[in-house]
LOLOMI-518452 format. One record per residue (C-alpha): residue in three letters; x, y, z. Coordinates in steps of 0.1 Angstrom, whole numbers, plus 5000, padded with zeros to 4 digits. Layout:
% LOLOMI-518452
ALAXYZ
...
% end
This chain:
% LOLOMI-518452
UNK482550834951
UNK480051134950
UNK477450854952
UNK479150804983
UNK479451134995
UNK476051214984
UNK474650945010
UNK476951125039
UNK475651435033
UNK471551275035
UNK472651095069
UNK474851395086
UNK474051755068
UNK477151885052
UNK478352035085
UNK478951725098
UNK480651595065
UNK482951845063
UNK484451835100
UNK484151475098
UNK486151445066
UNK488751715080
UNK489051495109
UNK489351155092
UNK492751325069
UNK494751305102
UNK494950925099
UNK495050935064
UNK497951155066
UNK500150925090
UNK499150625071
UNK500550755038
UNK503950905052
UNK504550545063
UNK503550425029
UNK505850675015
UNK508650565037
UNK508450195027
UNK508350264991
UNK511650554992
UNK513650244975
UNK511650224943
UNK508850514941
UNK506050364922
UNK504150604901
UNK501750854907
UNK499350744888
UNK499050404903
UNK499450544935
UNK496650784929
UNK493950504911
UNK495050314943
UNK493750564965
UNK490450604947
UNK489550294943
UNK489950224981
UNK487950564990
UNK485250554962
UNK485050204952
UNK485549934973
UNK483450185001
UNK480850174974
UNK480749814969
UNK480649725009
UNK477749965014
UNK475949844985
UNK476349494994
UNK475649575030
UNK471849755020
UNK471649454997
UNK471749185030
UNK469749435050
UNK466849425029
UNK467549015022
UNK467448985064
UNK464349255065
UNK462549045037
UNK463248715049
UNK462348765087
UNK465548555095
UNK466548785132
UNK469248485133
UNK471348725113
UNK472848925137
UNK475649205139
UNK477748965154
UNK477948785119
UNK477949125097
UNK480749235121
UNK482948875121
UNK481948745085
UNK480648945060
UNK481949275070
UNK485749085065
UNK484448875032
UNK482649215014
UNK485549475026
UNK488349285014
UNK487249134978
UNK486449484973
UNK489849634987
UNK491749354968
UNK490349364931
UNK491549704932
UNK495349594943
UNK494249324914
UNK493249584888
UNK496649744894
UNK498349394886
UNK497149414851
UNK497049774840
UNK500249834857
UNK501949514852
UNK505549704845
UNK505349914873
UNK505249624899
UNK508449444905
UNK507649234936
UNK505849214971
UNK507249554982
UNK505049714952
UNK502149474960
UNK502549604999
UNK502649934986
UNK499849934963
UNK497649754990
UNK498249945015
UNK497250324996
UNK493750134988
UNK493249995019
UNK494650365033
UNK491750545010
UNK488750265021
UNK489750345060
UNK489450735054
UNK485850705039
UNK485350475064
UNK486450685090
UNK483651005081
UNK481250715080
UNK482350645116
UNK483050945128
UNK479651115113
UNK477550845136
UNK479650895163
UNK479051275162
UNK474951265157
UNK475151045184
UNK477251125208
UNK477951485199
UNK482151605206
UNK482651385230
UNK481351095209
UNK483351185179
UNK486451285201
UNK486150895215
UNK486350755180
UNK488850905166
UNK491350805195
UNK490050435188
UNK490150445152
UNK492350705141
UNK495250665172
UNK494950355182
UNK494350165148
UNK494850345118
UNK496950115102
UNK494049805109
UNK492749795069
UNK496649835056
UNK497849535077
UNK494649375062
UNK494949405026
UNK498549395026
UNK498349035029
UNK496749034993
UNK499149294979
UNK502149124994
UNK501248724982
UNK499948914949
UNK503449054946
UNK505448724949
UNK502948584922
UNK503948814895
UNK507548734899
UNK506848324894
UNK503548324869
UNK502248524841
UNK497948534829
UNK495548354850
UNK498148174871
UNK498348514892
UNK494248434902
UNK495848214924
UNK497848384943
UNK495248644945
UNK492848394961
UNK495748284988
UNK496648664995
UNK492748754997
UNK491848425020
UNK494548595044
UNK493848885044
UNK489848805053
UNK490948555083
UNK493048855097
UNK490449115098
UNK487748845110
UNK490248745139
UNK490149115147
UNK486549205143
UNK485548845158
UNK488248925187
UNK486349245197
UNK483049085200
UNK484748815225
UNK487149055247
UNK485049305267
UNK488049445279
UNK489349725252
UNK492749755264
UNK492849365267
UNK491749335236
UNK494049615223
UNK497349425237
UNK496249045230
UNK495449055195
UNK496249465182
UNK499449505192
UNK500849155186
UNK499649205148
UNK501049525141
UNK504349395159
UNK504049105132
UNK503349385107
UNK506249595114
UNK508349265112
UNK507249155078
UNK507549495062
UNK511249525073
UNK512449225058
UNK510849305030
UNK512649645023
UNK516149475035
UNK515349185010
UNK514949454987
UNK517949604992
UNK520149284992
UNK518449204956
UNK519449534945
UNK523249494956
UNK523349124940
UNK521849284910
UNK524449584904
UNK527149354917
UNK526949114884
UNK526849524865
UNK529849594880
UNK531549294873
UNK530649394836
UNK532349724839
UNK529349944843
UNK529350014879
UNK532250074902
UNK532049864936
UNK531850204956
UNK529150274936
UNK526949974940
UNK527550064977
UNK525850334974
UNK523550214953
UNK522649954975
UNK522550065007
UNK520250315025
UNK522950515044
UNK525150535011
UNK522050684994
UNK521750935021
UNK525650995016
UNK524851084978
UNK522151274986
UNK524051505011
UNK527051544987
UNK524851634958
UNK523051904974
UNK526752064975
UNK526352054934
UNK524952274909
UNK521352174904
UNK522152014873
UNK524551764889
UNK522151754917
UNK518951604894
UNK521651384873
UNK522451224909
UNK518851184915
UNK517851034880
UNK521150814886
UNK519850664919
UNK516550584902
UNK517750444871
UNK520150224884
UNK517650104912
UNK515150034881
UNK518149854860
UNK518549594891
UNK514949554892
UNK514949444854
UNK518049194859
UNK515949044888
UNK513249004862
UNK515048874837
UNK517648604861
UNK513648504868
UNK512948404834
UNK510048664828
UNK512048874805
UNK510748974767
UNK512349194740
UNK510549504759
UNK512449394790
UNK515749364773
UNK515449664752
UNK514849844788
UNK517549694806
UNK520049894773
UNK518350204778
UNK518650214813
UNK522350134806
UNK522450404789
UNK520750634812
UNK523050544842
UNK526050634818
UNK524750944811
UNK523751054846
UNK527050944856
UNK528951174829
UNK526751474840
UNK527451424875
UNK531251454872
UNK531951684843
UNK534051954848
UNK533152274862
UNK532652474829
UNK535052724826
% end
């Protein structure tokens, strides 16, 4: 990263770095608050959240710009001119950017293997790395378009990259961190490789359809309805039925609790749904702050409990897993009991 940073500062003066990078956090922003939005249902971690982050803003940058100077000097060496910026653009830019984004959503698979539950946390975790690459990206962009162009120039690119397509690298790699995701709920060890590949050949054919599209189209705003605007539609799509499959999984899951005993059906209901969430949330904010935190570890327990049913209906339970599914038994219990005690006297 301060490799990185170090090279921004040689090209632009630290000026220009230090506008540019304000400017680039305004995307960066918005692209995180959706992030945030899809994963309300199941917050992942922090600390994933945060490696994710870096590894798409130090990383992955760092490998694309060191494979980049790597074929530069390959090209300058060889004398080959047939290697033009219409293939670094269409092929290797896509090839080089999103190995690099994905082994980082890969990484995650393995070091935080108990954290991620399905292709919601895969989408999630994708899309904070690819979030991270497009903001170091972004001063990259935005420091060339200012030495060149001056206000004006860097006003122009922000529009195009940072208001018209911010979301471009996240609708990429998401296709590794989604396919990823389904693989850890149907193979354990190397088998996952696979699905990595599959997610990662995706996710490179989307960004070179939307590089190579560019270079095709001269018309920007025919180029911005025809292939931008149709994929983030697609995006949007995806993403939705993702969270609502997530939700009906969850209900399924505390339904079989409830039929147990541990869960009343009015509170699977709320459990399970968005709006009765909201409902719990505006009725605990009427409570003492005790009751208020017991509602919110309740929510997030439970939500965890269905997740480890899911895993263990799947077949991919363990002792660890089953030991977990008692203590978050015993944690909902709890919560519960706090929740609606009596009003000490």
């Amino acid at each position: 990263m301060l490799v990185v940073i170090g090279s921004f500062v040689n090209a632009f003066g630290p000026g220009a770095v230090v506008l540019c990078t304000v400017v680039a956090v305004v995307p960066l922003v918005g692209v995180l608050f959706v992030v945030r939005w899809i994963d309300r249902w199941e917050p992942e971690p922090r600390w994933v959240l945060g490696f994710a982050l870096f590894w798409g803003a130090g990383v992955a940058v760092g490998i694309s710009l060191f494979v980049d100077l790597l074929v530069q000097i390959a090209v300058g060496a060889s004398g080959r001119a047939e290697y033009t910026e219409a293939l670094s653009v269409a092929i290797q830019a896509p090839f080089v950017e999103e190995l690099a984004k994905g082994l980082g959503v890969l990484l995650l698979v393995w070091i935080a293997r108990k954290s991620l539950d399905g292709p919601v946390d895969g989408l999630v975790y994708a899309a904070v790395t690819a979030a991270g690459f497009a903001f170091t990206e972004n001063i990259l962009y935005f420091g060339e378009a200012l030495t060149e162009g001056g206000a004006g120039g860097l006003g122009a690119t922000f529009v195009l990259r940072g208001l018209f397509s911010p979301f471009a690298h996240v609708m990429f790699t998401a296709c590794t961190g989604i396919v990823l995701g389904f693989g850890v709920t149907r193979t354990r060890g190397a088998g996952i490789l696979g699905y990595f590949a599959i997610g990662l050949a995706v996710a490179i054919a989307l960004h070179a359809l939307w590089n190579g599209a560019l270079l095709v189209v001269t018309d920007f705003f025919g180029y911005y309805f025809l292939v931008q605007v149709p994929l983030f539609a697609f995006a949007i799509g995806i993403v939705v039925w993702l969270r609502r499959a997530e939700q009906r999984a969850t209900v399924a899951s505390l339904q079989e609790y409830a039929e147990a005993g541990w869960f009343a059906d009015g509170e699977v209901v709320m459990l399970g749904t968005a709006a009765g969430r909201r409902a719990a949330a505006r009725w605990a904010r009427t409570l003492p702050s005790e009751k208020r935190l017991a509602m919110r570890r309740f929510i997030r327990h439970a939500t965890r409990l269905a997740l480890v049913r899911q895993r263990l209906l799947a077949g991919r339970g363990t002792a660890d897993t089953v030991a977990a599914e008692r203590a978050l038994l015993a944690s909902v219990t709890r919560d519960r009991a706090v929740m609606l005690a009596p009003p000490a006297a």
